[in-house]
C-alpha positions in Angstrom: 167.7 -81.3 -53.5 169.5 -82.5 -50.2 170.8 -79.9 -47.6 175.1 -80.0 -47.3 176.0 -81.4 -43.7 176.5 -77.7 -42.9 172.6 -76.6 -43.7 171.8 -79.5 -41.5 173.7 -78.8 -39.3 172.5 -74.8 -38.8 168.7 -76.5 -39.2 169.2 -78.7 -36.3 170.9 -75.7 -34.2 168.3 -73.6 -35.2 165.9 -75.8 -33.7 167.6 -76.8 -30.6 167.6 -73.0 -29.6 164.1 -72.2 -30.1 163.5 -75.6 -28.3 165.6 -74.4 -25.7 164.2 -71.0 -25.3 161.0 -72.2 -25.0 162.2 -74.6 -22.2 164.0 -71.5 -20.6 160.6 -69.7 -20.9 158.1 -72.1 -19.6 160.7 -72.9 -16.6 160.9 -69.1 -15.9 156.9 -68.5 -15.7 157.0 -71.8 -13.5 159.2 -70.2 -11.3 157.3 -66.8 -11.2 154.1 -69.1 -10.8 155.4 -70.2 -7.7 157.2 -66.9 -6.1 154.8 -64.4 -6.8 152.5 -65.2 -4.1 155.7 -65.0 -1.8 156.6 -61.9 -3.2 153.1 -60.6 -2.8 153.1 -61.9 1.1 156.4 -60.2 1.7 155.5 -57.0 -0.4 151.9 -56.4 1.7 153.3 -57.6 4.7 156.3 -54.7 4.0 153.4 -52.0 3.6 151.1 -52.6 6.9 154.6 -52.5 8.5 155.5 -49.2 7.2 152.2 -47.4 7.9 152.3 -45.4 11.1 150.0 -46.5 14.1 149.7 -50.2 13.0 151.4 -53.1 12.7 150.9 -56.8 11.5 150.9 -59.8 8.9 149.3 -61.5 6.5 149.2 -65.4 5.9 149.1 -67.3 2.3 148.8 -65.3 -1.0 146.8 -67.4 -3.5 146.9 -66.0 -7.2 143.8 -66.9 -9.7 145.8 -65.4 -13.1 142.5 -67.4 -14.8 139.9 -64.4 -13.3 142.8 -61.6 -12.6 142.5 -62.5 -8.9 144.0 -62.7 -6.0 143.3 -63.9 -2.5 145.2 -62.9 1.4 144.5 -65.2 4.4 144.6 -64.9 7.7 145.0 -60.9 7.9 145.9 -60.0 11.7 146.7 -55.9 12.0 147.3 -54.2 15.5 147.2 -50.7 16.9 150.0 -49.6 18.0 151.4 -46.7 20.4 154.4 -46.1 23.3 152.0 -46.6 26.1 150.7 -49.8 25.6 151.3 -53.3 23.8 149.5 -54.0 20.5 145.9 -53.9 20.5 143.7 -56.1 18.1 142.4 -53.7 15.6 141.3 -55.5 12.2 141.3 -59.8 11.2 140.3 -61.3 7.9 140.1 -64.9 7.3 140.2 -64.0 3.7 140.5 -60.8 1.7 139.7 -61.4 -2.2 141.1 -59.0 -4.9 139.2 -59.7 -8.6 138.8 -58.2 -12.0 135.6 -56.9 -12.8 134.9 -58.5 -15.9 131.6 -56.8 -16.7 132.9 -53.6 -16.3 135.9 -54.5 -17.9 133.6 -55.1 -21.0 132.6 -51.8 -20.7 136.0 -49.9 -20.7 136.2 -49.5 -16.8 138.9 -51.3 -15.1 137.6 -51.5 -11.7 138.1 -54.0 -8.7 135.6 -56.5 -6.6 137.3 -56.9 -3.1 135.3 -59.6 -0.4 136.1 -59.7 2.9 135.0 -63.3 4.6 135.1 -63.0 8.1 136.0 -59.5 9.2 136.6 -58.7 12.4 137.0 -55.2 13.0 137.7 -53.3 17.0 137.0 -50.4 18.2 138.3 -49.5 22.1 136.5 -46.1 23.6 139.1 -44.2 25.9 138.1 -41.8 28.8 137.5 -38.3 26.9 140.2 -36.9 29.9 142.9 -39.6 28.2 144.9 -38.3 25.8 144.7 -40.1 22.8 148.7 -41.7 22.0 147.6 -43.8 18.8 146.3 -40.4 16.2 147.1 -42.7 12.9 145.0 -45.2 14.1 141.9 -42.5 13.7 143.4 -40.7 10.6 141.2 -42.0 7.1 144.8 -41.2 5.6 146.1 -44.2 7.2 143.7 -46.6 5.6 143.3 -45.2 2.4 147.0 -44.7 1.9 147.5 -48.5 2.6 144.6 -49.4 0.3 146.2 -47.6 -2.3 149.4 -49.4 -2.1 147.2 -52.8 -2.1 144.9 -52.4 -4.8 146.1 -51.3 -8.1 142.7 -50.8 -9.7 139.7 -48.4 -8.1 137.4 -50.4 -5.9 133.3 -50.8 -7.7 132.3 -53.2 -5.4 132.6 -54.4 -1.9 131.5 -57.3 -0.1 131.5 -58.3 3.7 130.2 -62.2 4.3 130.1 -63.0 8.3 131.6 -59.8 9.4 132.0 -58.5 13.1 132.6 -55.3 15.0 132.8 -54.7 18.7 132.9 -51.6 20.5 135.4 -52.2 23.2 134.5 -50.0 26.7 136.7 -49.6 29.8 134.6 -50.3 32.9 135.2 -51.0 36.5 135.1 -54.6 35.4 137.8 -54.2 33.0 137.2 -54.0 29.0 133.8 -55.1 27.6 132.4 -55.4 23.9 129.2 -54.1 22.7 129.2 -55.8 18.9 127.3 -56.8 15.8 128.1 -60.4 14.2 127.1 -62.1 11.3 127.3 -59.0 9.4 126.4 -59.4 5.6 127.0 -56.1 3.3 127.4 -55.4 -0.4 128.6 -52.1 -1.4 128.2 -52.0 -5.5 128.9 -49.1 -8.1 131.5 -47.1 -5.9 133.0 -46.2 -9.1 129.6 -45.4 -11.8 131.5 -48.2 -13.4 127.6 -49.0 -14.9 127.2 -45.8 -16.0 124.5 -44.8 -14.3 123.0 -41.1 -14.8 121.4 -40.6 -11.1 122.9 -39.0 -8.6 123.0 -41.7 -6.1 124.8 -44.8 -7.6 126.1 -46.5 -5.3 123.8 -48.9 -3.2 123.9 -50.1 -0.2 122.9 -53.0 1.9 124.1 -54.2 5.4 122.8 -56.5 7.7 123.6 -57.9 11.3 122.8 -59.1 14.7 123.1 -57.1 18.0 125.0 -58.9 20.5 123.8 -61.8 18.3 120.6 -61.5 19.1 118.3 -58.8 17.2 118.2 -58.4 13.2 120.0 -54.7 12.4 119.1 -54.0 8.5 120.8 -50.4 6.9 119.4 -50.4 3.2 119.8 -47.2 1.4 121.9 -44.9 -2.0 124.6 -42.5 -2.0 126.8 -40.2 -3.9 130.1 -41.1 -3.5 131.6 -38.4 -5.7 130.2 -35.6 -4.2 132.2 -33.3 -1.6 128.7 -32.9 -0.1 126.5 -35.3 1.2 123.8 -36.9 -0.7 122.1 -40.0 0.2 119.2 -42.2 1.2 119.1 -44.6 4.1 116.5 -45.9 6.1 117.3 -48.4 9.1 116.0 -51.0 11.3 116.6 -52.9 14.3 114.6 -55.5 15.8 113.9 -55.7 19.5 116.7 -56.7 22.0 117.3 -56.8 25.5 118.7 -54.2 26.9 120.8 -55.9 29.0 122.6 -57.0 26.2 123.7 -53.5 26.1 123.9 -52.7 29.3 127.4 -51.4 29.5 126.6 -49.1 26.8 124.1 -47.6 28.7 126.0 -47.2 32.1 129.5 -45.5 29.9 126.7 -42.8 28.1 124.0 -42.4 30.1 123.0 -41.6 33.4 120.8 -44.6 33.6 121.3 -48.2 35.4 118.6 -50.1 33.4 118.0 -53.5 34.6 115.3 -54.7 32.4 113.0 -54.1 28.8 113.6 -54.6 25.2 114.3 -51.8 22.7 113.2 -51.4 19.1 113.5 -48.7 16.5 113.3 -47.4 12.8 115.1 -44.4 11.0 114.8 -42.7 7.7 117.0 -40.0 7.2 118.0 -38.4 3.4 120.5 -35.5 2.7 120.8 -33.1 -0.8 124.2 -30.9 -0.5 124.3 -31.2 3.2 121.0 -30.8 3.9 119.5 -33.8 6.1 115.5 -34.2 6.4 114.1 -37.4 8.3 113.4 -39.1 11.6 114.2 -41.5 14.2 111.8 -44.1 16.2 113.0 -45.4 19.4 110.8 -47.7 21.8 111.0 -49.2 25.0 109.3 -52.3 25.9 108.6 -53.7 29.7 111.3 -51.1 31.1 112.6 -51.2 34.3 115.3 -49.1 35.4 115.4 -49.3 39.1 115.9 -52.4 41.2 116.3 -51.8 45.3 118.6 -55.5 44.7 121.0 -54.4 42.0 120.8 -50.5 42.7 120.7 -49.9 46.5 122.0 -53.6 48.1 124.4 -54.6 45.2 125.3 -51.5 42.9 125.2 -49.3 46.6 123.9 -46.6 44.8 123.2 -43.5 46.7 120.1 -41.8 47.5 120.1 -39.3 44.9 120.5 -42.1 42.0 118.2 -44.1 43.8 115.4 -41.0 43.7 116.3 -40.0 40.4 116.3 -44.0 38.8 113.0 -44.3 40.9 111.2 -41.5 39.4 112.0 -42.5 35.7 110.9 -45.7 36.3 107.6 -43.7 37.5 107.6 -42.1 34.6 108.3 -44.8 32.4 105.2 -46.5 33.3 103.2 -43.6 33.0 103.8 -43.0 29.5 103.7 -46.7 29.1 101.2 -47.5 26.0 98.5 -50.1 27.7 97.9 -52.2 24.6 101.7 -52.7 23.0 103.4 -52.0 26.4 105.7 -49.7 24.9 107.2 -46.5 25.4 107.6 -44.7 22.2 108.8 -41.4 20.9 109.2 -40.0 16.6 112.0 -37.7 16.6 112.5 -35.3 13.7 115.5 -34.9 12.2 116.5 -31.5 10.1 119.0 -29.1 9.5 122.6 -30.0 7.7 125.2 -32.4 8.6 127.1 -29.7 10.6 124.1 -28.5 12.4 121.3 -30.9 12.9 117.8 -30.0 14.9 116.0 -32.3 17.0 112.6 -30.7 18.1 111.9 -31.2 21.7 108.8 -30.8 21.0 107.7 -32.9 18.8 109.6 -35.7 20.2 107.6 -35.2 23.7 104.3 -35.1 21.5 104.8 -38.0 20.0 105.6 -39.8 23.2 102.2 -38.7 24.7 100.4 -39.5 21.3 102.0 -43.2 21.8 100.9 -43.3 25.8 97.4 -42.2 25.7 96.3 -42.2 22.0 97.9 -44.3 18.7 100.4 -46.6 19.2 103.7 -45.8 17.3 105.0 -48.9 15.2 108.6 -49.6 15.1 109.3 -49.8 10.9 110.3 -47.5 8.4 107.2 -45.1 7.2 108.5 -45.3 3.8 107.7 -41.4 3.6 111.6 -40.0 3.3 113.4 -39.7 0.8 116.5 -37.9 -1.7 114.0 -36.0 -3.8 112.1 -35.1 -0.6 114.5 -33.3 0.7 114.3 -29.5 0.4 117.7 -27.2 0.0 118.7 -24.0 1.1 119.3 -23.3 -2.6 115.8 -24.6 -3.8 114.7 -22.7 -1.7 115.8 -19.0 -3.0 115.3 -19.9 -6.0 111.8 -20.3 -5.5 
């Protein structure tokens, strides 16, 4: 039976709409397509703007909708105060948001974020300064602007070629202390595996002092608890400490001009309570000079004295084989109130000197379940 010119005529009008709002609709995602990553730049450009103490931009917005990603280039954000003009604080070449599918299979919706390229300052101020920039300090700050970036929890985080300086005022104007080439991954921030331990989260960090020495910081943690728990044990190969030098001129009373410096650390905490140790050694040191301290540096006669001695000293408890100065420090007490034994710290100095010499590594003999609380304790 054949349609009347009227049924065809509906048919074909029919069709054209449909046609037409599919058009409509593909041309409208086409459009979002291409402003959303504009609309994102503006939108997280609007938000470091409106947090306190800081101030800054971000470059291109690339959207992945094919792995629920997102990627920011070329972060810049600055301190700010009244008394001085912006201050490189934080740089990312790229910052990567992403779906975490695996945990997404399990129910969690959680985030991956990967910072390539960090760069992240820190400037030291005389304590007698007042400090104009508070926000800057304030974990509010941050974690309020987080927030307003991420719209999922963060599981795992990921620093590839990462940088920090500590930024001194000296004589010489500002100087920076840093670590480069830093390479972390932070994974299971949220228990998005499930995991029934108490320490989920894992850590690993690694980087180069002033470039030149490997710094390693391997270790767990609890990142739900209101009290500490965790497990870290850390190493860093030797360096010269001349590469630190203005370190040790801002927070100590010593001008060294020559030796490397190793050391080793485990340290663990249960509800606040913190068991472990710290190695530091001293290779070749030389603290006095009559060149740099009395003809250059002018140093009086008192530093001169006192510099002299502790290089006497130095060589003293200098251990003949390994040529090191060593000393074990114990570490105990809580978070709050931590003791270092004297003691034990000068024993194990004059162990290294005249008897067994102490190696710079981890002892491997700390750890979570090692560590004895308060609590366990009256219950006992």
């Amino acid at each position: 039976m054949s349609l009347s010119r009227s049924d065809r005529f509906s048919a074909d009008m029919h069709k054209r709409t449909w046609f037409t709002v599919i058009v409509v609709t593909v041309l409208l995602l086409i459009l979002a397509r291409v402003g959303a990553p504009y609309a994102v730049q503006y939108y997280i450009n609007q938000q470091i703007n409106q947090t306190k103490g800081i101030t800054g931009q971000v470059g291109d917005v690339d959207l992945q909708l094919y792995r629920g990603a997102y990627a920011v280039d070329d972060i810049e954000i600055y301190a700010v105060d009244e008394q001085s003009s912006p201050k490189p604080l934080l740089s990312v070449k790229t910052l990567d948001f992403s779906l975490a599918w695996s945990a997404v299979l399990n129910g969690n919706l959680v985030t991956n974020m990967v910072f390539s390229q960090p760069k992240v300052v820190v400037y030291d101020k005389d304590t007698t300064t007042p400090e104009q920039n508070q926000q800057v300090k304030d974990e509010r700050t941050w974690i309020g602007l987080a927030n307003n970036l991420v719209v999922f929890s963060i599981d795992t985080l990921k620093i590839i070629d990462g940088k920090i300086s500590l930024v001194n005022q000296t004589k010489k104007g500002e100087i920076p202390t840093y670590i480069a080439n830093i390479n972390a991954d932070i994974k299971n921030i949220t228990n998005a595996q499930n995991l029934t331990k108490t320490l989920v989260t894992s850590v690993d960090v690694k980087g180069d002092l002033m470039g030149e020495a490997t710094l390693t910081l391997v270790g767990k943690l609890d990142p739900f608890s209101e009290q500490a728990n965790f497990d870290f044990n850390m190493e860093v190969q030797r360096f010269s400490v001349k590469q630190i030098q203005t370190v040790f001129n801002v927070y100590t009373p010593f001008d060294i001009e020559a030796g490397g410096i190793d050391g080793a650390m485990e340290l663990a905490a249960k509800s606040n309570e913190v068991n472990g140790y710290a190695k530091a050694g001293v290779y070749d040191l030389s603290i006095f000079s009559w060149r740099e301290d009395a003809e250059k540096d002018d140093d009086g006669l008192f530093t001169i004295i006192f510099e002299g001695g502790a290089d006497l000293l130095s060589a003293i408890l200098e251990n003949d084989e390994s040529q090191l100065v060593a000393a074990r420090i114990p570490i105990e007490g809580t978070l709050d109130s931590t003791d270092i034994s004297t003691f034990q710290a000068v024993v194990s100095v004059l162990k290294n000197a005249f008897f067994d010499a102490t190696k710079m590594q981890v002892d491997d003999i700390v750890s979570y379940e090692s560590v004895t609380t308060s609590s366990s304790e009256e219950e006992q």
